[in-house]
Steps between C-alpha positions, in 0.01 A plus 500: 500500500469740173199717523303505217381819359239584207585505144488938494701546815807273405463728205464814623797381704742415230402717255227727461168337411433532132211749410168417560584184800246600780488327828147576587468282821762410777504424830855496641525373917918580450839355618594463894502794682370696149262584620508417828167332495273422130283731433102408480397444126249758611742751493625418178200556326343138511174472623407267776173244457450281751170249483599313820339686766824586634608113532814539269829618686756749351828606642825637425795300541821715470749328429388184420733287680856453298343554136589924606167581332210672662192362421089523519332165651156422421403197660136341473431228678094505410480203208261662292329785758600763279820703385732801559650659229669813376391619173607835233267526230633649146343675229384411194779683318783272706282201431507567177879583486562149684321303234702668234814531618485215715569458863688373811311405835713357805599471854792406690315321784549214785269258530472444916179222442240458222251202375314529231339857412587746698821722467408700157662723281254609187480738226114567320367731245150509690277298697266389164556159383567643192827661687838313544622388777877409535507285872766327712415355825786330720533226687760256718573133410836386668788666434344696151261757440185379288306764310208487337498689183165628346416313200778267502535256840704469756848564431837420776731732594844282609645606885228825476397401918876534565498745754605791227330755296427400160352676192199398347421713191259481194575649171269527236612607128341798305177422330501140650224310747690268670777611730841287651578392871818642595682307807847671578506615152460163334175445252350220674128489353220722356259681677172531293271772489205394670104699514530734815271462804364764766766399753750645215661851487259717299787574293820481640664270743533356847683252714410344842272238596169366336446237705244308278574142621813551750751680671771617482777762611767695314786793484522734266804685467397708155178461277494713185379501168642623182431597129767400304761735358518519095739199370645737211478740215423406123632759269619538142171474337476447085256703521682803411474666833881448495735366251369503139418134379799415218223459213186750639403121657320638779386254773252532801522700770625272762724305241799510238479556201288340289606155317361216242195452721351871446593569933830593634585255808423595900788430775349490812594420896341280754619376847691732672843697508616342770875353465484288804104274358667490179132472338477774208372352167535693161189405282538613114218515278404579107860269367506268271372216550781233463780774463751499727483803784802606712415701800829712648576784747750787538549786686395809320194629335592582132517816341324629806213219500423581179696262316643431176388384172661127497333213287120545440508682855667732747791390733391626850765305715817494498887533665652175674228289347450149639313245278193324776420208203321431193160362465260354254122689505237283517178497253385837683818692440581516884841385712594559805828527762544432812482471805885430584622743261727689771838253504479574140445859465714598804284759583490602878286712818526882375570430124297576187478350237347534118384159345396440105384202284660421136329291298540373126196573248618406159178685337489834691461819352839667488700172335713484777391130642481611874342746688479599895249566764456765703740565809448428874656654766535390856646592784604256762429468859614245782 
């Protein structure tokens, strides 16, 4: 059985974690014999609630049977008389961070019994209904593990009641409301943002039991709770912060130079660096509508990330270039990439790369017919 471990740590493990990923809640019960026995959440900084009158049970089991994983057992057995939960709060300035970065919530966890609500894992921004309020609650139903996603229904997780640990994770996107259901790192639903309540975390997050109209009973090797690392780097601006524009065709800030259409045209990231999801998508905008757009990647950052005049732009990538496809912009002036772009590129764990867009525009400024965005850099993880 593989244990599952949070986004940050396999990071941190295989590389080091790109600036700015913060881990800023974990509980961690260990391996067999490491520790000998799990530690209390208590003593990991959660804090413990409990509304049962002492009714809900808590042990540790260490090991858990074969699976060679310590582990934390919460087990109510009240249907509805109440909860017992561990909770860490965060501050507005994380809160902020995870809305705007984005963010990564999971647990590898075995399920020992559940029906409807009762094992919980949640993540709010307060207890207002005004606040959101990201909520999984667990549950048994033969052989799979059902949960029941806030703002979305009930969604199945195949062989989950096993016998093994299994992660359960939800990942939310920067600047986004609704959030995805993670099952063993497959997408399996969304998880919608949903007003909070007063049984919430007043900011921050908790797992355990809310026993609202069952019970229910559960292991929990490692809880934890993440704000996502950067995806990349733009750089080589037209805005002659860097390399001088070929015609004094200065472009935005955050773009290339500037083309037929007055604005110089934005690469940006989304998804993740991950090689083994496979899930970044390039977005270009400001092209030509109707022109076509070729989007490649190489290995170095020209003329020290400054670029080159080239065209109506600056070249910014370049060395071993690899061509990821041609598209046509729609109306807008916007195409995208991806996701599946790594069989093509080649790119693998520990390597960075430097992406760019060319595009045709017959009218632009210089007379040259095509022009480039700005670059992208990224550097990728496992």
């Amino acid at each position: 059985m593989k244990r599952h471990c949070l986004l940050a740590a396999a990071l941190i493990a295989a590389l080091s974690a790109p600036a700015g990923a913060q881990i800023i809640a974990s509980y961690d019960a260990g391996t067999a014999g490491n520790p000998p026995i799990a530690p209390t959440p208590v003593s990991q900084g959660w804090t413990r609630v409990d509304t049962s009158g002492g009714s809900i049970t808590e042990t540790d089991v260490s090991p858990d049977g074969s699976t060679g994983l310590n582990a934390w057992n919460i087990d109510d057995q009240t249907s509805g008389l109440g909860g017992l939960v561990y909770k860490t709060l965060f501050t507005q300035q994380q809160m902020d961070a995870a809305f705007t970065m984005g963010w990564w919530m999971s647990t590898d966890m075995r399920m020992i019994h559940g029906a409807t609500q009762a094992v919980v894992l949640h993540y709010s921004t307060g207890l207002l209904p005004s606040d959101d309020l990201y909520q999984l609650y667990f549950a048994v139903s033969g052989n799979d593990v059902i949960v029941n996603a806030s703002g979305t229904g009930y969604i199945t997780c195949p062989n989950g009641f096993d016998g093994n640990y299994h992660e359960f994770a939800v990942r939310k996107w920067p600047l986004e409301s609704d959030a995805e259901l993670l099952y063993d790192g497959v997408v399996l639903g969304v998880v919608g943002r949903i007003p909070s309540t007063s049984n919430a975390s007043p900011g921050g997050m908790a797992f355990g039991t809310l026993a609202a109209a069952g019970s229910g009973s559960a292991n929990w090797n490692v809880v934890g709770f993440e704000i996502m690392p950067p995806l990349g780097t733009p750089y080589c601006f037209g805005d002659g912060s860097g390399g001088f524009c070929p015609c004094g065709n200065l472009g935005a800030s955050d773009a290339g130079c500037a083309n037929s259409s007055g604005s110089g045209s934005v690469l940006a990231a989304s998804g993740t660096a991950s090689v083994s999801l496979d899930d970044l998508v390039l977005d270009v905008s400001g092209l030509l509508p109707g022109q076509p757009a070729l989007l490649f990647v190489g290995l170095n950052a020209v003329n020290n990330g400054n670029g080159v005049p080239f065209g109506d732009g600056l070249r910014c990538a370049g060395g071993s270039v690899v061509r990821l496809g041609v598209r046509i912009p729609d109306a807008n002036g916007d195409a995208s990439w991806g996701p599946g772009l790594q069989p093509q590129g080649g790119w693998q764990s520990g390597d960075t790369r430097r992406l760019q867009c060319w595009y045709r525009d017959p009218g632009g400024p210089c007379g040259a017919g095509f022009n480039l965005s700005n670059g992208f850099e990224i550097s990728f993880l496992p």
